[in-house]
C-alpha positions as a Markdown table, in Angstrom:
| # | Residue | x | y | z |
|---|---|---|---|---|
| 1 | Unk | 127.4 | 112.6 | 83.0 |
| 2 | Unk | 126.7 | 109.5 | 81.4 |
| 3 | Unk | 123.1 | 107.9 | 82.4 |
| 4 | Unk | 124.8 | 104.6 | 84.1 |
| 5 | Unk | 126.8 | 107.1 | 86.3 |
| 6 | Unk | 123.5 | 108.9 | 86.9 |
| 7 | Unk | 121.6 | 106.3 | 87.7 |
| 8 | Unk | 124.2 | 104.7 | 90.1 |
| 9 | Unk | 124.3 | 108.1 | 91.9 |
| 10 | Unk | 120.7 | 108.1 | 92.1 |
| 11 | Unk | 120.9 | 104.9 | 94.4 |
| 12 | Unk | 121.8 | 107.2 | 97.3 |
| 13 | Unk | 118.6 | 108.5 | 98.9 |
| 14 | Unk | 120.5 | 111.9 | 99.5 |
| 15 | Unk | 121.4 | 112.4 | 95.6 |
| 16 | Unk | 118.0 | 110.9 | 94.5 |
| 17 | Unk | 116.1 | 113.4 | 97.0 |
| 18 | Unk | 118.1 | 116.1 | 97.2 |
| 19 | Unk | 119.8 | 118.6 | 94.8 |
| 20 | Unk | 120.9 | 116.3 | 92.1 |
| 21 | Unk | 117.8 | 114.5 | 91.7 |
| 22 | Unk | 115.9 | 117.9 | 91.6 |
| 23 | Unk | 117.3 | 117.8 | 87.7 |
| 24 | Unk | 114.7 | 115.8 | 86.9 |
| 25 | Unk | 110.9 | 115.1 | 87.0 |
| 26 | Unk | 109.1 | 112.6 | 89.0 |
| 27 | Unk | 105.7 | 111.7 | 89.9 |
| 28 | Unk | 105.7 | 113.7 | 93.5 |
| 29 | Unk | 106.2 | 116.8 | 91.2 |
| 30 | Unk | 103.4 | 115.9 | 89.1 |
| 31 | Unk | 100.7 | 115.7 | 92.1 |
| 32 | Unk | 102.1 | 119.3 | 93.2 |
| 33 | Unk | 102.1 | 120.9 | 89.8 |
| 34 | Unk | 98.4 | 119.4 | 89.5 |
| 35 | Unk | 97.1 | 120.0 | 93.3 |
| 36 | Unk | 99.0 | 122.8 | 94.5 |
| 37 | Unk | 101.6 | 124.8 | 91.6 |
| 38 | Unk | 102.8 | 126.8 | 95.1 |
| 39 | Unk | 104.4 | 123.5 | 96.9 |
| 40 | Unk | 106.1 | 122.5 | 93.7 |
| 41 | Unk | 109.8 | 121.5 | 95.0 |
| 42 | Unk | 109.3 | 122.4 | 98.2 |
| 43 | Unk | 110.3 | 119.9 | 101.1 |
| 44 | Unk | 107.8 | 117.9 | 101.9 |
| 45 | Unk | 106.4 | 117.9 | 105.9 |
| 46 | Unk | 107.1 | 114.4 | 107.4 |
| 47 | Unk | 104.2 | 112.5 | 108.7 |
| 48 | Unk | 102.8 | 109.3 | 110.4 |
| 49 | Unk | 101.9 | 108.2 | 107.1 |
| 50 | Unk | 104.9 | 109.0 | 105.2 |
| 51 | Unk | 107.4 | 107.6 | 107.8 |
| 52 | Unk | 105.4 | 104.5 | 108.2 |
| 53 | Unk | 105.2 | 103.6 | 104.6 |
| 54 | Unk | 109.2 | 104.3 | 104.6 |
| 55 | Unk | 110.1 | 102.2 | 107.5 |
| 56 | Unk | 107.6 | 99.2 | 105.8 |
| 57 | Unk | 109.4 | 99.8 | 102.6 |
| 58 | Unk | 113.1 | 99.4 | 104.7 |
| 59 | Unk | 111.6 | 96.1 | 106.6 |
| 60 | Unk | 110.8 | 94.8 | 103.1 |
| 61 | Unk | 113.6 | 95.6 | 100.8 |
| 62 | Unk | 116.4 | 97.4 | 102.7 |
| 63 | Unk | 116.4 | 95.4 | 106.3 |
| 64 | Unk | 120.4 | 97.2 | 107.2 |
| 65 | Unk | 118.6 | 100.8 | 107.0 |
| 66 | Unk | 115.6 | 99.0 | 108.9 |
| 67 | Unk | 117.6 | 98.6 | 111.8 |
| 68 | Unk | 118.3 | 102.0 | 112.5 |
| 69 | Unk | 115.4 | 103.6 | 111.7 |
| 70 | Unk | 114.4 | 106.1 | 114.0 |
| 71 | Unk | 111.7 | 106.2 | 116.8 |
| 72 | Unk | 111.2 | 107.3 | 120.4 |
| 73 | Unk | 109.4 | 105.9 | 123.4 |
| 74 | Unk | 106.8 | 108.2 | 124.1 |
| 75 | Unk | 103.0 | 108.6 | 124.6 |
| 76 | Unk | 102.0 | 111.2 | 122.9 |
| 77 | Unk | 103.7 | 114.1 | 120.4 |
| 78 | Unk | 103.0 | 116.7 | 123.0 |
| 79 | Unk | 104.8 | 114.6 | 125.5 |
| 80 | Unk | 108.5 | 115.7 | 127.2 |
| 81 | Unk | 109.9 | 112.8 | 125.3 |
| 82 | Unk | 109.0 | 113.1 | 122.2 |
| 83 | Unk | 109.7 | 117.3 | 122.3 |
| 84 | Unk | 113.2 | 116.2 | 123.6 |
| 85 | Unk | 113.7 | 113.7 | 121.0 |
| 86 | Unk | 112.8 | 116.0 | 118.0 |
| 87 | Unk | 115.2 | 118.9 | 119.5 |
| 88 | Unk | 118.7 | 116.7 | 120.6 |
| 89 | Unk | 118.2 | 114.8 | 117.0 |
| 90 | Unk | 117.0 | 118.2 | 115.1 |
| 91 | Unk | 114.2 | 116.4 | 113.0 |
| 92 | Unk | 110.7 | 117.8 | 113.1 |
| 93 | Unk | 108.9 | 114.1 | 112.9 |
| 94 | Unk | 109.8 | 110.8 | 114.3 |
| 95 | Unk | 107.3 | 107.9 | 114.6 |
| 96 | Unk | 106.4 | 106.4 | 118.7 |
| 97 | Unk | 107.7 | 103.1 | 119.4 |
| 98 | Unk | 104.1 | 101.7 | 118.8 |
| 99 | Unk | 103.6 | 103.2 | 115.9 |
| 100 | Unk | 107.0 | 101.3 | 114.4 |
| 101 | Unk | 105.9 | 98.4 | 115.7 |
| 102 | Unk | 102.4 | 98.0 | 114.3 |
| 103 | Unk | 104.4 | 98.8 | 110.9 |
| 104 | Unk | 106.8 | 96.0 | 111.6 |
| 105 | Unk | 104.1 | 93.3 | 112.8 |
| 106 | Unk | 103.0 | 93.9 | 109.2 |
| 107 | Unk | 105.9 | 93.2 | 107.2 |
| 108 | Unk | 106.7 | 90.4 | 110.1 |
| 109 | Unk | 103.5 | 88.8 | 108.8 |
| 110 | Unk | 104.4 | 89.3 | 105.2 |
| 111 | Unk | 107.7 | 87.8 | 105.7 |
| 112 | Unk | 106.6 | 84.5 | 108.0 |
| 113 | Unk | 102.9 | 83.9 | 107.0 |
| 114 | Unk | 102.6 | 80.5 | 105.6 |
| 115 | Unk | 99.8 | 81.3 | 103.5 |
| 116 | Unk | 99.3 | 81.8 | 99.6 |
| 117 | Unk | 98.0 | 85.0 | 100.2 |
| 118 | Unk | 101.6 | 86.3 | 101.1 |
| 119 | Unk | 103.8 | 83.3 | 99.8 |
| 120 | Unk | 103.4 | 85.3 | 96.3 |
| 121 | Unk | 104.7 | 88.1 | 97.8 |
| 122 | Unk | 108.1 | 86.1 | 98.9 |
| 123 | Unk | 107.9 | 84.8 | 95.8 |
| 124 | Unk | 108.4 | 87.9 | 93.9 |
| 125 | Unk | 111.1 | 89.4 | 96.9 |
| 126 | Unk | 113.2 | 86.3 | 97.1 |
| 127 | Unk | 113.6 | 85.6 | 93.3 |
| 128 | Unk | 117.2 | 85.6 | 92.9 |
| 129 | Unk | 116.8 | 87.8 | 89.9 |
| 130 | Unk | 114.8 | 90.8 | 91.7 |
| 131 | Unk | 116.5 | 94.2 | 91.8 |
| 132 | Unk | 115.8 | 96.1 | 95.1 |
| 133 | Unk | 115.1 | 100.3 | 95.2 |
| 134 | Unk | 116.3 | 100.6 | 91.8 |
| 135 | Unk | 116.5 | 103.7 | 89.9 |
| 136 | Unk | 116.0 | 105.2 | 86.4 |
| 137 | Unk | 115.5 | 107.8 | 84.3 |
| 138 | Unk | 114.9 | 108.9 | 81.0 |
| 139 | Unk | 113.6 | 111.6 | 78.2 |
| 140 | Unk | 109.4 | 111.7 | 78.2 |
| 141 | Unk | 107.3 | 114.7 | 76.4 |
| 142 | Unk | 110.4 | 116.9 | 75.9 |
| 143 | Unk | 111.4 | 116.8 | 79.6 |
| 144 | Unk | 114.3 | 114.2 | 82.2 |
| 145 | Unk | 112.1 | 112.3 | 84.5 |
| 146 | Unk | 113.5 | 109.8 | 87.3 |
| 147 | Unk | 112.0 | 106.9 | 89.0 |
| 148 | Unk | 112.9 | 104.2 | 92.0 |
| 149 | Unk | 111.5 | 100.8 | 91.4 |
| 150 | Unk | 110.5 | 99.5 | 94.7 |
| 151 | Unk | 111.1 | 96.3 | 93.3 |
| 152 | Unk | 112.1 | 94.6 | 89.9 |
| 153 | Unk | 111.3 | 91.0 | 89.5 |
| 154 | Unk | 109.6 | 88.4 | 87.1 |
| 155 | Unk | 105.8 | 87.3 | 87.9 |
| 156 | Unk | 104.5 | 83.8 | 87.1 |
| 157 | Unk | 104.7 | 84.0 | 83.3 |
| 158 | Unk | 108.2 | 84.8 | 83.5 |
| 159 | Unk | 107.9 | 88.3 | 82.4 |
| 160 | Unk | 109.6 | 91.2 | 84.3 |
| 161 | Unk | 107.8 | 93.4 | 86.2 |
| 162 | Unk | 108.1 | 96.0 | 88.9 |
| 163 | Unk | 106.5 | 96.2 | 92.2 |
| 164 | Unk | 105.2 | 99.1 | 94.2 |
| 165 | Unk | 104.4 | 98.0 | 97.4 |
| 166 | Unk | 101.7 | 100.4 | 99.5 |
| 167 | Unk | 100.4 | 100.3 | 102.8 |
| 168 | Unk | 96.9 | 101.8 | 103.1 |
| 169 | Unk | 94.7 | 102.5 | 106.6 |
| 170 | Unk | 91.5 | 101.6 | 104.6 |
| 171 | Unk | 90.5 | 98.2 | 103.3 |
| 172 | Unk | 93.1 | 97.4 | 99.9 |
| 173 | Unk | 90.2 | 96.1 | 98.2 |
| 174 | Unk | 88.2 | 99.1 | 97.6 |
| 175 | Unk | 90.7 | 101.1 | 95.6 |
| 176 | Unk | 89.5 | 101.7 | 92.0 |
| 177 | Unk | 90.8 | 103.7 | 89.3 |
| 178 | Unk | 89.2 | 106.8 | 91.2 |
| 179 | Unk | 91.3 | 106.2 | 94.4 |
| 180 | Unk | 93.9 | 105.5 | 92.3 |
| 181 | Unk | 93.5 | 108.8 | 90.3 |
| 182 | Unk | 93.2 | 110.9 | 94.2 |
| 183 | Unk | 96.5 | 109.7 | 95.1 |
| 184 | Unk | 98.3 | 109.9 | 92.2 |
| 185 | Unk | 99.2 | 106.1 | 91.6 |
| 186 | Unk | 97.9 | 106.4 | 87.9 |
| 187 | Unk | 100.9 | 108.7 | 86.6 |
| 188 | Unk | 103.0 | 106.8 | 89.0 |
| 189 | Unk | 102.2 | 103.3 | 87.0 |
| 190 | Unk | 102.1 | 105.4 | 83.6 |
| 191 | Unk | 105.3 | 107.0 | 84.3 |
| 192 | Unk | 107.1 | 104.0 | 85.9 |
| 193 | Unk | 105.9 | 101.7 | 82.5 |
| 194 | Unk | 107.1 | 104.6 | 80.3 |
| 195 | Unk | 110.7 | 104.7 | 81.9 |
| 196 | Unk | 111.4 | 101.4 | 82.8 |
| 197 | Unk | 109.6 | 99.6 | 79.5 |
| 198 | Unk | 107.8 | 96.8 | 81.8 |
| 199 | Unk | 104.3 | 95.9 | 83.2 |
| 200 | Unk | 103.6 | 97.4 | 86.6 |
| 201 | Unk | 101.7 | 96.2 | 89.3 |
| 202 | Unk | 100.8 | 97.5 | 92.9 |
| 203 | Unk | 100.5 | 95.6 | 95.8 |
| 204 | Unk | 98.6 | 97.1 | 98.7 |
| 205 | Unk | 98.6 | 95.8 | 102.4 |
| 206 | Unk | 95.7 | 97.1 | 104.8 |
| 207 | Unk | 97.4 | 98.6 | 108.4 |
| 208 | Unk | 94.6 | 97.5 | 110.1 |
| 209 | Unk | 94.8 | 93.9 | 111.9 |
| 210 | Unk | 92.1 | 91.1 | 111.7 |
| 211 | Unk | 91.3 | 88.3 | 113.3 |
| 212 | Unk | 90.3 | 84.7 | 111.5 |
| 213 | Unk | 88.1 | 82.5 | 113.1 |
| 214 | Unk | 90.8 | 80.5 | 114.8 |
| 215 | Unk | 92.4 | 83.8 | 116.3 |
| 216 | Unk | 94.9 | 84.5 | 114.0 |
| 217 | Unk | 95.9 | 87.8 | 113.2 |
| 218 | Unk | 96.2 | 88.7 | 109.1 |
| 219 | Unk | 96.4 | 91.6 | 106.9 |
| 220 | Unk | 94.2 | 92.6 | 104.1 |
| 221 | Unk | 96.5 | 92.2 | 100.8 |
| 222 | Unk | 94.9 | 93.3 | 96.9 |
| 223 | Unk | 97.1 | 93.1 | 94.2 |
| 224 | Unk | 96.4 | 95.7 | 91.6 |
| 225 | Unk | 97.3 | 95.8 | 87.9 |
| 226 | Unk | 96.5 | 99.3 | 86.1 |
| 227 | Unk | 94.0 | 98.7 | 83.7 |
| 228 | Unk | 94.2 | 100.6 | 79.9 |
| 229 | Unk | 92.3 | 103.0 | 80.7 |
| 230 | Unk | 93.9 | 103.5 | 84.2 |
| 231 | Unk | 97.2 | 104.3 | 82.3 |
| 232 | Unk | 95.4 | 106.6 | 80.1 |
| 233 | Unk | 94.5 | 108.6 | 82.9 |
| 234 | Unk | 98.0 | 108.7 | 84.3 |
| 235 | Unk | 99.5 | 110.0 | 81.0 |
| 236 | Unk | 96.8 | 112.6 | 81.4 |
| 237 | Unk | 97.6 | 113.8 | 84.7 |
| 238 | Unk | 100.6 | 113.4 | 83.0 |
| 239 | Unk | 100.5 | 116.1 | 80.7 |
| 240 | Unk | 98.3 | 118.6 | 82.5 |
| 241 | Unk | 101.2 | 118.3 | 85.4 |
| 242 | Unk | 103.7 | 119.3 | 82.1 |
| 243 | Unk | 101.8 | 122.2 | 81.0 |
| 244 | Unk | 101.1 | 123.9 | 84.6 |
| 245 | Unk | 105.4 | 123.1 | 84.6 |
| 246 | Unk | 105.8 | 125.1 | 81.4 |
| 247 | Unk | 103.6 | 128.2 | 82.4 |
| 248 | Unk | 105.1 | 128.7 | 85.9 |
| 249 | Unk | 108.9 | 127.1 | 86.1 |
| 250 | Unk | 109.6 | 126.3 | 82.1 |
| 251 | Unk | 112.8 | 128.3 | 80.0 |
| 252 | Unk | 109.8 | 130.1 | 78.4 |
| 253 | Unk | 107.1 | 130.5 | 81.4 |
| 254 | Unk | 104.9 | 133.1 | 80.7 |
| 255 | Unk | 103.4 | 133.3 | 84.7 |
| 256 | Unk | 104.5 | 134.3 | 88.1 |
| 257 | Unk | 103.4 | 131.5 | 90.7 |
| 258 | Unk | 103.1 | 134.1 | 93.4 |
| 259 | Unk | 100.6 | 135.6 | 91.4 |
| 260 | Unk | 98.1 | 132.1 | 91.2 |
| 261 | Unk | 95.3 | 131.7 | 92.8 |
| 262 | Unk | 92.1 | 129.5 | 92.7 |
| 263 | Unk | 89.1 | 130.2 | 91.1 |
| 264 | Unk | 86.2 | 127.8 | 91.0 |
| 265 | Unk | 82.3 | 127.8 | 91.3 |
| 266 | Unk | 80.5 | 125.1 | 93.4 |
């Protein structure tokens, strides 16, 4: 298939997440080949954190799929209603009505704040130019790798860029290249600056609310662009994610991943 049709069938969250895109590579598979070799292309087990950071992502850049998003009414995930809801829909996670709706208050704010802090942020979503969940891939140390682009735009100077927009329950402006390294976001940007040939920044937007001294609710916001050495780290990860791939699931692997196990001294 020719990588124009891939990439266009890649668009659909279904291909992109499901058997097609299992063809290639991505940055989820390099945190599981580095954390856990066992939960390598296994489903991953939907949670608060997951869902919400979908449903901001919808608000933001896919408001038709935001409008349908799921959530139930209930108090608790013990309660009847929420056991009802995950059996009639068959889903085993669903976010509670508040839950959405802290999550929407959020990218509310982004969207009608009339300050600079988030005017750059409209800025970057409403250039006419900007290319919305877009996908990639492309050939990188002998192996296919794929990525979705949150967002494609151009920054200030003109130059393109892409976007990866996070929600985080800490304050934005305490990640560093250590936090960055714990959740994976360095082979993310290294990977994503690799495949798609352009800068890469993150932008980060606390969950919790604050107050200003005039009563106004805001949101923490840090933009983030990987440092050098940052993307140094990434390729690392990188390639230590490549050669756990070769020695358990590669043509030639030379290990059975039933047989792993952890060995450390502390």
């Amino acid at each position: 298939m020719e990588s124009s049709k891939i990439i266009e069938k890649l668009k659909n969250d279904k291909d992109y997440y499901g058997k097609f895109g299992s063809k290639f590579l991505s940055n989820s598979d390099v945190k599981s080949l580095r954390n856990d070799i066992k939960s390598f292309r296994k489903p991953m087990r939907l949670n608060e954190a997951l869902e919400s950071g979908r449903y901001f992502h919808q608000l933001l850049l896919e408001e038709d799929k935001a409008k349908n998003f799921p959530m139930v009414e209930a108090k608790t995930r013990n309660s009847k209603e929420y056991k009802e809801y995950l059996e009639e829909n068959k889903v085993e996670f669903v976010l509670k009505t508040n839950e959405a709706m802290a999550i929407k208050d959020i990218a509310d704010w982004v969207i009608s704040d009339k300050t600079e802090c988030t005017q750059f942020i409209r800025d970057l979503l409403n250039n006419p130019e900007a290319l919305r969940e877009q996908p990639t891939i492309c050939e990188l140390h002998g192996h296919n790798w794929k990525g979705k682009a949150d967002l494609i735009t151009t920054d200030e100077t003109g130059q393109y860029v892409i976007i990866d927009f996070k929600t985080t329950s800490g304050n934005p402006s305490d990640f560093n290249k250590w936090t960055l390294d714990s959740f994976g976001y360095n082979s993310q940007a290294y990977l994503y600056k690799e495949m798609y040939g352009m800068n890469f920044k993150f932008i980060f937007i606390g969950k919790k609310p604050k107050e200003d001294s005039k009563g106004k609710v805001y949101y923490d916001v840090c933009e983030i662009t990987p440092s050098q050495d940052t993307l140094d780290m990434g390729r690392t990860r990188v390639m230590e994610a490549l050669e756990q791939y070769e020695k358990y699931y590669g043509e030639g692997a030379t290990e059975d991943v039933r047989a792993s196990y952890t060995k450390k001294v502390i």
